[in-house]
BALOVEX-969710 format. One line per field, with one value per atom (N, C-alpha, C): z, x, y; atom name; residue in three letters; residue number from 1. Coordinates in nm, 3 decimals, always signed. Example, Ala and Ser with C-alpha at 12.3 -4.5 7.8 and 13.67 -1.06 7.14 Angstrom:
<sites>
c3: c(+0.780 | +0.780 | +0.780 | +0.708 | +0.714 | +0.787);
c1: c(+1.319 | +1.230 | +1.320 | +1.285 | +1.367 | +1.290);
c2: c(-0.569 | -0.450 | -0.330 | -0.225 | -0.106 | +0.003);
site: c(N | CA | C | N | CA | C);
code: c(ALA | ALA | ALA | SER | SER | SER);
pos: c(1 | 1 | 1 | 2 | 2 | 2);
</sites>
This chain:
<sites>
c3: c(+6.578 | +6.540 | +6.639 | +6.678 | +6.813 | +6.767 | +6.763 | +6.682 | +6.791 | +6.756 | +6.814 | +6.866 | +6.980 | +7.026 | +6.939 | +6.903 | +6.932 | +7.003 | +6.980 | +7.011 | +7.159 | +7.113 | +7.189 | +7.336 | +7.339 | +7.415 | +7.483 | +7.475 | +7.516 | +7.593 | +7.759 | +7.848 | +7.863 | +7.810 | +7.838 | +7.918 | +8.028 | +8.229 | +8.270 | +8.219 | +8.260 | +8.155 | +8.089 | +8.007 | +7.939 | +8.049 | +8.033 | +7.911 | +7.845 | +7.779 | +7.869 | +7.831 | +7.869 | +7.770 | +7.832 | +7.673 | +7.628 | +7.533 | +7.433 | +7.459 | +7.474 | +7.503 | +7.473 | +7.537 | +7.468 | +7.367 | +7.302 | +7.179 | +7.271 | +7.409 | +7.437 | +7.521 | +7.543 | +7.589 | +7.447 | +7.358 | +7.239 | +7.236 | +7.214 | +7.193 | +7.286 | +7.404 | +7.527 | +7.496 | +7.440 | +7.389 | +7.296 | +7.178 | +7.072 | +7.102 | +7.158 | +7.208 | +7.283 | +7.343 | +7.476 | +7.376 | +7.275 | +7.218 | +7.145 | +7.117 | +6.997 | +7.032 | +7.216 | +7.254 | +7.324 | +7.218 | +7.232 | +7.399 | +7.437 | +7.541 | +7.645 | +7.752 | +7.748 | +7.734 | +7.680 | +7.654 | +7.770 | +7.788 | +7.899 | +7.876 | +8.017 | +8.045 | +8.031 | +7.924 | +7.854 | +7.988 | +7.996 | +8.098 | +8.034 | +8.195 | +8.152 | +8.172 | +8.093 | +8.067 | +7.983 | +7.870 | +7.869 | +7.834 | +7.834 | +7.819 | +7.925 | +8.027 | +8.153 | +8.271 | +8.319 | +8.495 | +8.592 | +8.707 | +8.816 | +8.908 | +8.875 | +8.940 | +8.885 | +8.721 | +8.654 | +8.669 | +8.612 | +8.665 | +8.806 | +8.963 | +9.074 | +9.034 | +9.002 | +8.969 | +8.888 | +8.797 | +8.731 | +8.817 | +8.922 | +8.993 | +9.064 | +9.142 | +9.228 | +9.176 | +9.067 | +9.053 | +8.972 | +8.941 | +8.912 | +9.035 | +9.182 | +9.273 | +9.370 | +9.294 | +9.358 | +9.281 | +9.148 | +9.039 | +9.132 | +9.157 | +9.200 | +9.354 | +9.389 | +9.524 | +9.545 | +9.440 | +9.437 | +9.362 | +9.294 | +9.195 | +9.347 | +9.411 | +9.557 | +9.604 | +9.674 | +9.726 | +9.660 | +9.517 | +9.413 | +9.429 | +9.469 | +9.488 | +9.590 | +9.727 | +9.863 | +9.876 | +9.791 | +9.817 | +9.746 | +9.637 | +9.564 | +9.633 | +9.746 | +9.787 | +9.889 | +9.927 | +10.123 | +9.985 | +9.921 | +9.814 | +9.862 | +9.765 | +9.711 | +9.854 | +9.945 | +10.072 | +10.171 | +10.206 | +10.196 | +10.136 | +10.034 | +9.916 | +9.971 | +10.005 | +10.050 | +10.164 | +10.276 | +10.382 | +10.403 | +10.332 | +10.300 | +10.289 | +10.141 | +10.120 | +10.198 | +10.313 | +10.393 | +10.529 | +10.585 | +10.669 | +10.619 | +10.505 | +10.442 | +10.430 | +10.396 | +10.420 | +10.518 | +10.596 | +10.784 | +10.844 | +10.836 | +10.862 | +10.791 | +10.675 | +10.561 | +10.692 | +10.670 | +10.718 | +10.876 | +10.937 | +11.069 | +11.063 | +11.008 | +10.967 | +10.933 | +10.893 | +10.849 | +10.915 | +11.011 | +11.161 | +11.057 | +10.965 | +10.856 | +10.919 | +10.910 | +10.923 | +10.859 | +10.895 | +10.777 | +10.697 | +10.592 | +10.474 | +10.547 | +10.531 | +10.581 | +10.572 | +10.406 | +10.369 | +10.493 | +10.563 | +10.640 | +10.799 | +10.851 | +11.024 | +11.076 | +11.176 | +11.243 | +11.380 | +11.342 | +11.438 | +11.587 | +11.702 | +11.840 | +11.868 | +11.917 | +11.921 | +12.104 | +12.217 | +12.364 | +12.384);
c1: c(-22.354 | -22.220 | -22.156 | -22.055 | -21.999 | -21.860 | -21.864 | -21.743 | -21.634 | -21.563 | -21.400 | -21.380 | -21.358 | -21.323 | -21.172 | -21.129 | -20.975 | -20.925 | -20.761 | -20.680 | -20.606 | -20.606 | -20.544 | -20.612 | -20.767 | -20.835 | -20.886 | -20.888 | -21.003 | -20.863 | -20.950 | -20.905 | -20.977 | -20.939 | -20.975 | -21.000 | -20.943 | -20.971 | -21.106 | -21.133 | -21.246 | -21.311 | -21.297 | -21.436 | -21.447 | -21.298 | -21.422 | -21.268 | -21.354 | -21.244 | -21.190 | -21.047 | -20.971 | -20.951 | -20.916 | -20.956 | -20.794 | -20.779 | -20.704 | -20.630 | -20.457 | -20.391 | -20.375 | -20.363 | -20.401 | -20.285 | -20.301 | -20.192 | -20.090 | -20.112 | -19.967 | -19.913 | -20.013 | -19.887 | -19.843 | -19.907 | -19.831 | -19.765 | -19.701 | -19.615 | -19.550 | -19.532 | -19.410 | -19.332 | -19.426 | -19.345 | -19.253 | -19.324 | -19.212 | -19.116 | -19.160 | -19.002 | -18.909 | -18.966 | -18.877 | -18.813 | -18.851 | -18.816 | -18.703 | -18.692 | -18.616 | -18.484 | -18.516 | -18.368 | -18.233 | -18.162 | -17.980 | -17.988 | -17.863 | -17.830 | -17.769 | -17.751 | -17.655 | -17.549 | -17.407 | -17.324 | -17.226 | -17.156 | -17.050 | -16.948 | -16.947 | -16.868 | -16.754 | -16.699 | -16.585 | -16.483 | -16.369 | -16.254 | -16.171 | -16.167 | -16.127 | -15.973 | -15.920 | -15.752 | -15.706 | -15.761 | -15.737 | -15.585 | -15.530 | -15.401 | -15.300 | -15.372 | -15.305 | -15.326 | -15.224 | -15.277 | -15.328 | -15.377 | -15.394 | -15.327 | -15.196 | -15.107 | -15.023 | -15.063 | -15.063 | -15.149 | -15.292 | -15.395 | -15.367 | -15.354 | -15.323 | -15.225 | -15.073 | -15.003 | -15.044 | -15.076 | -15.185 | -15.289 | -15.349 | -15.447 | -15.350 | -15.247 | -15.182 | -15.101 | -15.091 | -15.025 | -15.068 | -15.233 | -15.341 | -15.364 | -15.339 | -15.359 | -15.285 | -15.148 | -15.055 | -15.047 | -15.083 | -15.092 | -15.196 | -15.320 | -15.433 | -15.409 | -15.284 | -15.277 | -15.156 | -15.120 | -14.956 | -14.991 | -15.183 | -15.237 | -15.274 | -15.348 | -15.377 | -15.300 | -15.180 | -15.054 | -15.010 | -15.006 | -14.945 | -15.051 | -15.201 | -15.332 | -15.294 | -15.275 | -15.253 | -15.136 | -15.046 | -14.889 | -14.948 | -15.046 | -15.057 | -15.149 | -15.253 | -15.304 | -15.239 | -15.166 | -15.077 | -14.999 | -14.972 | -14.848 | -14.885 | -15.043 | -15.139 | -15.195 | -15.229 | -15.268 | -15.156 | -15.001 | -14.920 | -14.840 | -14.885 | -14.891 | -15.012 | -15.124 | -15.226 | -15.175 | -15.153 | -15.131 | -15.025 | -14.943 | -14.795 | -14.860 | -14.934 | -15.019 | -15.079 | -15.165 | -15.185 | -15.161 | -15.017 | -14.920 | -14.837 | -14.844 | -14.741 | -14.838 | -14.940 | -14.999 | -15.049 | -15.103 | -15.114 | -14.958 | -14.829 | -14.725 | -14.733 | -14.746 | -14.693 | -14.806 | -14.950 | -14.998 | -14.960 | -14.952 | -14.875 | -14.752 | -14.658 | -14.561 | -14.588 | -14.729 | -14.724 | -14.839 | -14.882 | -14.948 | -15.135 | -15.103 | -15.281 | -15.353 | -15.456 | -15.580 | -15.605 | -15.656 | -15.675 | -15.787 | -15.800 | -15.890 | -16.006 | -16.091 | -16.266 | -16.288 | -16.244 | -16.322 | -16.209 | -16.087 | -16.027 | -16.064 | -16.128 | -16.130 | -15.999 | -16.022 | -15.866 | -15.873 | -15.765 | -15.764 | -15.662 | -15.701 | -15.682 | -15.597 | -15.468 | -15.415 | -15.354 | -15.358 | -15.328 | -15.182);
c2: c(-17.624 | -17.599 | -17.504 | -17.507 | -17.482 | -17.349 | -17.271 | -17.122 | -17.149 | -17.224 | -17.184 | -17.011 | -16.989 | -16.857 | -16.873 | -16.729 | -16.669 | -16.730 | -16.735 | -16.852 | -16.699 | -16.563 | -16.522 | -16.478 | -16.482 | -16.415 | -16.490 | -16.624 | -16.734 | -16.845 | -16.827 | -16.968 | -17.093 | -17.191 | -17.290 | -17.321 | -17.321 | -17.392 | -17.320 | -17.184 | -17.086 | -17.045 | -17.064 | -17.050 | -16.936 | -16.801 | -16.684 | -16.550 | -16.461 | -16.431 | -16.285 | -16.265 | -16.164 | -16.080 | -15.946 | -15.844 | -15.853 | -15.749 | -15.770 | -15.635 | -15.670 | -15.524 | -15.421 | -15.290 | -15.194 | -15.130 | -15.052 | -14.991 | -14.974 | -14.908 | -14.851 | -14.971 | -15.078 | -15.179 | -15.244 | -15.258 | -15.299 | -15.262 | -15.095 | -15.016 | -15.038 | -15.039 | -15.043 | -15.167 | -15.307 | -15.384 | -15.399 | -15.341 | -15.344 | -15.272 | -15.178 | -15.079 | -15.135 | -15.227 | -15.309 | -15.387 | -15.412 | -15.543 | -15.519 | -15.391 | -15.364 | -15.234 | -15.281 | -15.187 | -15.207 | -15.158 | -15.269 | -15.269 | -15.358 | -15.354 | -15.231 | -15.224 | -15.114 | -15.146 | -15.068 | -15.090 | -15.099 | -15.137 | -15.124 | -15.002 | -14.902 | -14.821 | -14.795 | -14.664 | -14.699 | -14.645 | -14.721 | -14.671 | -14.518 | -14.483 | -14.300 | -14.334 | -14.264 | -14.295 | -14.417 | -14.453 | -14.598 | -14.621 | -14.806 | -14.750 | -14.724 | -14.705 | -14.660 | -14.778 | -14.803 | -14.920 | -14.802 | -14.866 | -14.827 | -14.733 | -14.793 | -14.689 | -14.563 | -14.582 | -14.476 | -14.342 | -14.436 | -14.286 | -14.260 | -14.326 | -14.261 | -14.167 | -14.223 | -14.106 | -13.992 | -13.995 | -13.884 | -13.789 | -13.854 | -13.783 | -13.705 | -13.777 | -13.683 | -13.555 | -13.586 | -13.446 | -13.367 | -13.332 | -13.295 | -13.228 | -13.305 | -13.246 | -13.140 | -13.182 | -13.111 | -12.995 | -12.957 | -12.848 | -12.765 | -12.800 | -12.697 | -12.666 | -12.742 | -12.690 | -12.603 | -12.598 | -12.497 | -12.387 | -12.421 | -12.298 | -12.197 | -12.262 | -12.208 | -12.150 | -12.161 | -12.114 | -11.957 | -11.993 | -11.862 | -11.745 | -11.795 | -11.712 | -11.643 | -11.732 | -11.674 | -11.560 | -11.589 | -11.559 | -11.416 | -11.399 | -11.269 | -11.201 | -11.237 | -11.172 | -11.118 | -11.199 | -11.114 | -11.026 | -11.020 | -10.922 | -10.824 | -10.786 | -10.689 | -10.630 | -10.725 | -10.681 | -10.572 | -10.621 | -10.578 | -10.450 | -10.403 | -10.293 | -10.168 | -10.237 | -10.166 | -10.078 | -10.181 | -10.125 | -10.035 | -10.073 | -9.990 | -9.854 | -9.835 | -9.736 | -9.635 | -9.691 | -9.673 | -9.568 | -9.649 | -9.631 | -9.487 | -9.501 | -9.397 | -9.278 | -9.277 | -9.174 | -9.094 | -9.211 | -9.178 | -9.110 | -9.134 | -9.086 | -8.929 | -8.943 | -8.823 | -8.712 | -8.748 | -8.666 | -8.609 | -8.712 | -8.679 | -8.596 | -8.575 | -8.514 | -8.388 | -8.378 | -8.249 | -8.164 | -8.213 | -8.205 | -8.178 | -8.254 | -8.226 | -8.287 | -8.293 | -8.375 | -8.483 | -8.612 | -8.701 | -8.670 | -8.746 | -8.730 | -8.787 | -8.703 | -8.786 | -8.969 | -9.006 | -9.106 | -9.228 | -9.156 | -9.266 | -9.220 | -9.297 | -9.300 | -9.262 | -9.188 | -9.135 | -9.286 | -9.340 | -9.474 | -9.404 | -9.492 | -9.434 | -9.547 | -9.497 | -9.595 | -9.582 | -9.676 | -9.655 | -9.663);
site: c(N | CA | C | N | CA | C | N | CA | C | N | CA | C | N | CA | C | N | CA | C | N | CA | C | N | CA | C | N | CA | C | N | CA | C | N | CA | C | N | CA | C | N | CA | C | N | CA | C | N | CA | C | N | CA | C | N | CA | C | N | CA | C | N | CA | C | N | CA | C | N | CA | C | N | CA | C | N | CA | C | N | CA | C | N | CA | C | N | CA | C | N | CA | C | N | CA | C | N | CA | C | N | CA | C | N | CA | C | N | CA | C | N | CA | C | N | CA | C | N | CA | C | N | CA | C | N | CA | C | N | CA | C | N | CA | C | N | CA | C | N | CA | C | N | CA | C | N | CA | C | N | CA | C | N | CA | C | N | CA | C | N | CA | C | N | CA | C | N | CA | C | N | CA | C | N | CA | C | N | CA | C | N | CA | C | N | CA | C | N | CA | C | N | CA | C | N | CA | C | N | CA | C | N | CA | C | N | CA | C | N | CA | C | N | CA | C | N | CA | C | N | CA | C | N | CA | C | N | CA | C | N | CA | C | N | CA | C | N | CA | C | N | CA | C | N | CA | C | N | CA | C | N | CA | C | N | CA | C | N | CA | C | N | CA | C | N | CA | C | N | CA | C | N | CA | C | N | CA | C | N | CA | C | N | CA | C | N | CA | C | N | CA | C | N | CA | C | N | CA | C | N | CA | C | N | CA | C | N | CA | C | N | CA | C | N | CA | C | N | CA | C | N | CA | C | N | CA | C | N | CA | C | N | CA | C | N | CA | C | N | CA | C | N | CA | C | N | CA | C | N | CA | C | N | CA | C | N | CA | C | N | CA | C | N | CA | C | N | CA | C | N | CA | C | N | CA | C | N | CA | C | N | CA | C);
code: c(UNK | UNK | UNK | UNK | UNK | UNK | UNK | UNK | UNK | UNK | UNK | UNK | UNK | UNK | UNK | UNK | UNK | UNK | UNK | UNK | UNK | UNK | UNK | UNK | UNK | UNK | UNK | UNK | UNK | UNK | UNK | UNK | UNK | UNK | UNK | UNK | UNK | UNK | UNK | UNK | UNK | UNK | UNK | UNK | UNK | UNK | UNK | UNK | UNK | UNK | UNK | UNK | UNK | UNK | UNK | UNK | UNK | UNK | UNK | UNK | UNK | UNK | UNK | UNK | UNK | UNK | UNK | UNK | UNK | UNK | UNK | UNK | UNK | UNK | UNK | UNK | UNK | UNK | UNK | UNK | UNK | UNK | UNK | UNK | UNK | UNK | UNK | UNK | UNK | UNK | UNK | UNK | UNK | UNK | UNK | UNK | UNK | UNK | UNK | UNK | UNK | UNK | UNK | UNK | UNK | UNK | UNK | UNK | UNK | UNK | UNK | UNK | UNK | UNK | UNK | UNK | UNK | UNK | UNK | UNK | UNK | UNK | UNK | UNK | UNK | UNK | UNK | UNK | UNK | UNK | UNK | UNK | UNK | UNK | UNK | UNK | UNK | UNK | UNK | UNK | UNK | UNK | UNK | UNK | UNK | UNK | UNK | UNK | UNK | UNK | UNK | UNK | UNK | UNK | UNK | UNK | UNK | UNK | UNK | UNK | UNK | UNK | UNK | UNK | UNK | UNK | UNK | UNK | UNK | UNK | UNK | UNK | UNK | UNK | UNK | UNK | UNK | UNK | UNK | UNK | UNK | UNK | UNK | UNK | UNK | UNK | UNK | UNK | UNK | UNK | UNK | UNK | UNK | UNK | UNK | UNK | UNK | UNK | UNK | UNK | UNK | UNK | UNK | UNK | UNK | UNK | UNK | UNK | UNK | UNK | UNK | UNK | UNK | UNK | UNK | UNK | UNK | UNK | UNK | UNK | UNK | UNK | UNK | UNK | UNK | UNK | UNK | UNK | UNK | UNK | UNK | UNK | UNK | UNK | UNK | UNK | UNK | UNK | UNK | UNK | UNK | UNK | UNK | UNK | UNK | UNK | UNK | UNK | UNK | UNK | UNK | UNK | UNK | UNK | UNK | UNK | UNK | UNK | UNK | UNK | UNK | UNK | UNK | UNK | UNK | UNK | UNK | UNK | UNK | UNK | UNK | UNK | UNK | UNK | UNK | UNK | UNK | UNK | UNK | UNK | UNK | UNK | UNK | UNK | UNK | UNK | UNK | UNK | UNK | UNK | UNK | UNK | UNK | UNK | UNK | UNK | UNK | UNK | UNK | UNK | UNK | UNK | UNK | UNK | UNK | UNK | UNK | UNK | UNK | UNK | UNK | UNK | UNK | UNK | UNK | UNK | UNK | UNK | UNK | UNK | UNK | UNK | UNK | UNK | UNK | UNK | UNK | UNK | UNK | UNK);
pos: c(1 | 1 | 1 | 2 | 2 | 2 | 3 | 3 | 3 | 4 | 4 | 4 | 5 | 5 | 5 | 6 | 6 | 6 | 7 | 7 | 7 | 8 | 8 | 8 | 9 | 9 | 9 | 10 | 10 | 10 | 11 | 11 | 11 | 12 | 12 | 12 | 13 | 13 | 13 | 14 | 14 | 14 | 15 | 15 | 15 | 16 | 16 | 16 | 17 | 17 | 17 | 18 | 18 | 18 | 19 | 19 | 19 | 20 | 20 | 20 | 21 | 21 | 21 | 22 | 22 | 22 | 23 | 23 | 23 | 24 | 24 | 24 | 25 | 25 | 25 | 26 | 26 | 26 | 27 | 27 | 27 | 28 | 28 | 28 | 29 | 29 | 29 | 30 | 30 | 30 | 31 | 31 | 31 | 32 | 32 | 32 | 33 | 33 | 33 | 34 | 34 | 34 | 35 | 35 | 35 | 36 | 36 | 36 | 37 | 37 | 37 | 38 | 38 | 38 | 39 | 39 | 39 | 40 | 40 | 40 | 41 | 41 | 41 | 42 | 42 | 42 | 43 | 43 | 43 | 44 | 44 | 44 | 45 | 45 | 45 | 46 | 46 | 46 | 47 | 47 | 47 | 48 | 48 | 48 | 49 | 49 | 49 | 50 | 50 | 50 | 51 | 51 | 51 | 52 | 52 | 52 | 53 | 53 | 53 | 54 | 54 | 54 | 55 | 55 | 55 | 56 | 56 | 56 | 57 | 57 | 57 | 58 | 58 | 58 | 59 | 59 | 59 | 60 | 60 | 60 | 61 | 61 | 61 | 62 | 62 | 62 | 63 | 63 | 63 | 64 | 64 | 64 | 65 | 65 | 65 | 66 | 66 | 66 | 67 | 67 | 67 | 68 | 68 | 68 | 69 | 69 | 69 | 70 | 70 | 70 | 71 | 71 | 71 | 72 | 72 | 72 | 73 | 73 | 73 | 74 | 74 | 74 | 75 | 75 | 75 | 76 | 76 | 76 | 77 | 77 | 77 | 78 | 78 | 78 | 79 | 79 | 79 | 80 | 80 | 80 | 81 | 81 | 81 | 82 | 82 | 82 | 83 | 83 | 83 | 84 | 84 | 84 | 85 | 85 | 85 | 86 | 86 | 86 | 87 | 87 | 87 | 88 | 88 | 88 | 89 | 89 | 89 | 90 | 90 | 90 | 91 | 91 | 91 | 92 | 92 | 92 | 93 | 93 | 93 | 94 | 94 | 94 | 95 | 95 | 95 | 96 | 96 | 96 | 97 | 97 | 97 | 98 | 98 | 98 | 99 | 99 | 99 | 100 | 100 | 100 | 101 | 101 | 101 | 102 | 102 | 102 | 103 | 103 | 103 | 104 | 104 | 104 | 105 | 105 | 105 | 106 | 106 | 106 | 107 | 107 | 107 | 108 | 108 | 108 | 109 | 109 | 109 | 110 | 110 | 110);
</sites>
């Protein structure tokens, strides 16, 4: 009497059997098996054409570049103010034939 091998393990053409998969390829399968698609990428701005969001970008761009400008314009201010500072004190002291203060270098001028 002749025992039928397993239908999943046993080749016919060869005779010979192949083992049987392991848990974690079981597992990689079912997981494979059972995961949605990816979804398609939702559009940023929706609602809007092409030449809308461009217009949108540009003046997003023109905002952070006029934010820049108002930066620059406050630092020559503040810089300006300094030196004023400065000047006015270097004079005052000259005027009054003093010495400068230690923490400022006495500048040489030709």
């Amino acid at each position: 009497m002749s025992v039928k091998p397993q239908r999943s393990g046993w080749t016919e053409e060869t005779g010979s059997f192949e083992p049987l998969p392991t848990y974690l390829e079981l597992a990689m399968a079912a997981a494979s098996a059972h995961e949605a698609p990816p979804s398609p990428p939702r559009p940023r701005l929706p609602g809007l054409s092409v030449v809308e969001k461009l217009v949108a970008v540009g003046i997003v761009c023109l905002a952070f570049y006029g934010m820049a400008l108002i930066g620059c314009g406050l630092f020559l201010k503040a810089e300006a103010k300094r030196t004023g500072f400065i000047t006015q004190r270097m004079m005052s002291a000259e005027l009054q034939d003093a010495d400068f203060d230690i923490r400022f270098s006495p500048r040489i001028i030709n």
